[in-house]
C-alpha positions as CSV (number, residue, x, y, z in Angstrom):
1,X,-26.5,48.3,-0.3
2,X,-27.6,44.4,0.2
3,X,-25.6,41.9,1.5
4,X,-25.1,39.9,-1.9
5,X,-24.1,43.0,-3.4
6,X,-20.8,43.5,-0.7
7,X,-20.1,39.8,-1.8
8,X,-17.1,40.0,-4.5
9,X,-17.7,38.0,-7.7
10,X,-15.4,35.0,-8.1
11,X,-12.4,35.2,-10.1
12,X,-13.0,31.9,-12.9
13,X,-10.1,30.6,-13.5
14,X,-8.6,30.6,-16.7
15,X,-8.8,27.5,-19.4
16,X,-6.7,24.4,-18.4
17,X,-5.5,26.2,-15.0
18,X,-7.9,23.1,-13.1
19,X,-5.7,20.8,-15.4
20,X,-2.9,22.2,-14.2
21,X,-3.9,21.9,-11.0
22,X,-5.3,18.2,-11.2
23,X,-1.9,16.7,-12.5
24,X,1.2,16.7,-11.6
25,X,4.7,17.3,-13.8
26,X,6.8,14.1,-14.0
27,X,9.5,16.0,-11.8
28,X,7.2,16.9,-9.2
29,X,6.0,12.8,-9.1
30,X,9.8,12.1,-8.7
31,X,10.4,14.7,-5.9
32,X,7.4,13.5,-3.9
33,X,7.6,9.5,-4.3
34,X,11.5,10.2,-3.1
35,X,10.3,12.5,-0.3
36,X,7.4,10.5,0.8
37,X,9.2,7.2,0.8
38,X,12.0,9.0,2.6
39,X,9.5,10.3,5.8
40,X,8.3,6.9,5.8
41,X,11.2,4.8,6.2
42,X,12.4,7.3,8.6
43,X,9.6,6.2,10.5
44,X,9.7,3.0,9.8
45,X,13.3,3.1,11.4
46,X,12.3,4.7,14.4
47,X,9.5,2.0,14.6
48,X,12.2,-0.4,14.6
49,X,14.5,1.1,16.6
50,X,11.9,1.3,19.7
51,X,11.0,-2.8,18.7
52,X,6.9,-1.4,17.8
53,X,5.3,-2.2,14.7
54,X,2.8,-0.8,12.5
55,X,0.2,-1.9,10.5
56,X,-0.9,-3.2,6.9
57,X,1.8,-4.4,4.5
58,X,4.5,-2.8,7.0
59,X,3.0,-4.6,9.9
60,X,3.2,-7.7,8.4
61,X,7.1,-7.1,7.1
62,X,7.9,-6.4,10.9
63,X,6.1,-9.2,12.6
64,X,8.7,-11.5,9.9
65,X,11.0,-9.7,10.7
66,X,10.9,-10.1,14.5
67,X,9.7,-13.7,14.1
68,X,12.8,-14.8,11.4
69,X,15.1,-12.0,11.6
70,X,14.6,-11.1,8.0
71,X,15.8,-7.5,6.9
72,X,12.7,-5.6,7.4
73,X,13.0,-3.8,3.2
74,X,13.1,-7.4,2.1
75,X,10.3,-8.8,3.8
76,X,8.7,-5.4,3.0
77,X,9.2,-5.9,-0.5
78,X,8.5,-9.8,-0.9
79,X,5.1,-9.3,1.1
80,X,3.4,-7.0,-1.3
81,X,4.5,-8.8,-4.8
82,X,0.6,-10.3,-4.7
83,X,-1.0,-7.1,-4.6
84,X,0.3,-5.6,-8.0
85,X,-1.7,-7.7,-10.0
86,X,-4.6,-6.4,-8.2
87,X,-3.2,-2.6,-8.5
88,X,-2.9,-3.3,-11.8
89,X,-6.2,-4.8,-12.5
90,X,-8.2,-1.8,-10.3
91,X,-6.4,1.1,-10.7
92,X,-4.4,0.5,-14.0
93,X,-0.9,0.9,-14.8
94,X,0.5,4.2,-13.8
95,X,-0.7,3.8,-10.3
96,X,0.8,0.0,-10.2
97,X,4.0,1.6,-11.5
98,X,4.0,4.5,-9.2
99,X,3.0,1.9,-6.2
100,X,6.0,-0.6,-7.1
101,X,8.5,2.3,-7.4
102,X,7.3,3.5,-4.1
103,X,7.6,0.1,-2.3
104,X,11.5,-0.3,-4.3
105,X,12.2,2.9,-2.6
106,X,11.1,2.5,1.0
107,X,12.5,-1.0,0.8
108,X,15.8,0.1,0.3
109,X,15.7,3.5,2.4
110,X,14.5,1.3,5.1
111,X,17.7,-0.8,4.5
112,X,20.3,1.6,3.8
113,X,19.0,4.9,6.6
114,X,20.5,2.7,9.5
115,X,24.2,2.7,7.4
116,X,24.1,6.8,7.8
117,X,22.2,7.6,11.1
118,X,21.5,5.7,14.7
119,X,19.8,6.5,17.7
120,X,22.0,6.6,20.9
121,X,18.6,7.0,22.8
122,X,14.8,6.5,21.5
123,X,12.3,6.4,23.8
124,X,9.3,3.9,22.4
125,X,6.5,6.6,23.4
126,X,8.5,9.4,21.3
127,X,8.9,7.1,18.4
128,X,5.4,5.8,18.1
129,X,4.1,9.3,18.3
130,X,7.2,10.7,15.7
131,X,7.0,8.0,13.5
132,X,3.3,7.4,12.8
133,X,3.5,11.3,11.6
134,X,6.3,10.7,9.8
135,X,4.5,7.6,8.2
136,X,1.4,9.8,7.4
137,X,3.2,12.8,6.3
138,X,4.7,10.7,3.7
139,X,1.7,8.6,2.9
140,X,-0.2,11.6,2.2
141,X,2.5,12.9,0.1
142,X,2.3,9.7,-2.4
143,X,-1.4,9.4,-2.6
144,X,-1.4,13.0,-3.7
145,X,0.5,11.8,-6.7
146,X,-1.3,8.4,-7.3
147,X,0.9,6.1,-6.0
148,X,0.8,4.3,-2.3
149,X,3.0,1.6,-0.7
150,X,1.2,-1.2,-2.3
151,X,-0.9,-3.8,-0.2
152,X,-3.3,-2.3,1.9
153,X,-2.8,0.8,0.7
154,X,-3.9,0.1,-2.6
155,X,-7.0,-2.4,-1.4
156,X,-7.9,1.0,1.0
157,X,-7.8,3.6,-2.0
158,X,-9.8,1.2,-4.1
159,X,-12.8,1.3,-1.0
160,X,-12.8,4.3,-0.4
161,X,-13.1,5.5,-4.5
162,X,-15.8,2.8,-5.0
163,X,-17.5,2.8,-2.1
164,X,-17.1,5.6,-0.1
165,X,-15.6,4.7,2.8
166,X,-13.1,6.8,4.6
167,X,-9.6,5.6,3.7
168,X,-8.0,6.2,7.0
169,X,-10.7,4.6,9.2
170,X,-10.3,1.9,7.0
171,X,-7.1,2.2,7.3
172,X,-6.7,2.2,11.2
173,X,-9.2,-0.6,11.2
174,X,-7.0,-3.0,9.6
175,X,-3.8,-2.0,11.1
176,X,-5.1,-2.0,14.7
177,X,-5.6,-5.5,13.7
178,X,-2.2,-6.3,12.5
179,X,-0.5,-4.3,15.6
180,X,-2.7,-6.8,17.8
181,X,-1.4,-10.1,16.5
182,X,1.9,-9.0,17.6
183,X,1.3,-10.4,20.6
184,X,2.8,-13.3,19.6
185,X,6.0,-11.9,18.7
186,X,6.7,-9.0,21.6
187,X,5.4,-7.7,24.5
188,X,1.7,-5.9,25.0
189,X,3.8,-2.7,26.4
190,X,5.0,-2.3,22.8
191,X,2.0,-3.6,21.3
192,X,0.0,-0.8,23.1
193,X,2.3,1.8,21.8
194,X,2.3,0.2,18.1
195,X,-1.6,0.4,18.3
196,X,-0.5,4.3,19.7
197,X,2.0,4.8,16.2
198,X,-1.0,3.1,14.0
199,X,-3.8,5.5,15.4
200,X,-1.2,8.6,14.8
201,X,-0.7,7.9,11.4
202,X,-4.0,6.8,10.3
203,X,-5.5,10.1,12.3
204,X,-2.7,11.7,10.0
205,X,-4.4,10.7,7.1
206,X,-8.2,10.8,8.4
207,X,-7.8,14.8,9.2
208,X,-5.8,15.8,5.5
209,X,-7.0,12.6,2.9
210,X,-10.8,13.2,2.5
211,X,-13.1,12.3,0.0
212,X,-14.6,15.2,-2.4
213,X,-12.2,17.5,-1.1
214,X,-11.1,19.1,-4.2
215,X,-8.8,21.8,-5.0
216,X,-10.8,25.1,-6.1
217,X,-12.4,25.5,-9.8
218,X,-12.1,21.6,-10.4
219,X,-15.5,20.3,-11.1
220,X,-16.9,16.3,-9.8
221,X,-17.3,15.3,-13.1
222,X,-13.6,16.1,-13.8
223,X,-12.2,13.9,-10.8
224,X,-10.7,10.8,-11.5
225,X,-10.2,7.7,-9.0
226,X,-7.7,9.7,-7.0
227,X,-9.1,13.1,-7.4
228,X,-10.5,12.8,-3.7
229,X,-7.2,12.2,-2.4
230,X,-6.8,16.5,-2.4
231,X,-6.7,18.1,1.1
């Protein structure tokens, strides 16, 4: 008997089951833009807690808040009102809505987690390694249902759909950029372990967000913009 006759024939699968697997229910958006946003902030809070940052939008909405004292889910949400015209424009209106609702929810899960929960101790190491994968985690959770955290994000997903380039090296790019102008604002300690929290997310998102990688039976053609964000 020949090799390509041990080989078992593929199952195809059945009309509409790649449709099925290419979008999602509206309950299951609402269960995973809750659950994302709610590993993020999580993070986010440990970030805080330990005094590190992180990087892109986030990054930006702690350096304010370190510099001003500003609640970080206000500064959070005021500093990515300018990308939502460009969400809009580039990736159209379900994603901008998805992306705003996203932001609303981290914003105030970021505010109201500290009301419900503290750390007696937090070691900065622990919480840059625990929160960049809680960050990722949920990251990756959103982007499988076409929505992000707005700023970066969004200007990230957009490169990497139109050009090709890896989102999270993009990604880590930019926020190891951020993380470093904290230097005005703490310590290098902590701005060595925020550049350590920014590389574990973004390596979060490197190993499970790849381009092409597409759930089995759904063809190229079939992708849309966000069809690459499958792991």
């Amino acid at each position: 008997m020949s090799s390509d006759a041990a080989m078992p024939t593929p199952t195809p699968l059945p009309v509409g089951a790649a449709d099925d697997i290419a979008h999602h229910r509206p309950h299951e958006d609402v269960q995973a833009l809750v659950t994302g946003t709610l590993f993020v902030a999580l993070g986010v809070v440990m970030f805080g807690q330990a005094g590190l940052l992180t990087g892109g939008t986030a990054g930006l909405a702690f350096l304010i808040r370190y510099a001003t004292g500003m609640d970080f889910g206000l500064a959070f949400f005021l500093v990515n009102l300018p990308f939502y015209a460009f969400a809009w424009w580039r990736m159209g209106p379900v994603f901008t809505l998805k992306t705003f609702t996203s932001v609303a929810l981290l914003s105030l899960f970021a505010h109201f987690l500290p009301y419900g929960m503290a750390f007696e101790y937090l070691s900065a190491p622990l919480a840059a390694v625990l929160g960049g994968l809680l960050c990722g985690a949920g990251m990756l959770m959103l982007f499988r249902h076409k929505a992000s955290l707005g700023g970066m994000n969004v200007l990230v997903l957009y490169l990497q759909d139109h050009l090709g380039w890896r989102a999270g090296k993009v990604q880590m790019v930019i926020d190891c950029l951020i993380v470093l102008g904290a230097m005005m604002v703490t310590d290098w300690q902590r701005v060595l372990l925020s550049v350590l929290g920014a590389i574990v997310l973004n390596l979060t998102l490197a190993i499970n967000h790849r381009p092409g990688r597409l759930p089995c039976g759904v063809s190229p053609e079939s992708r849309n913009f966000l069809a690459c964000l499958w792991g």
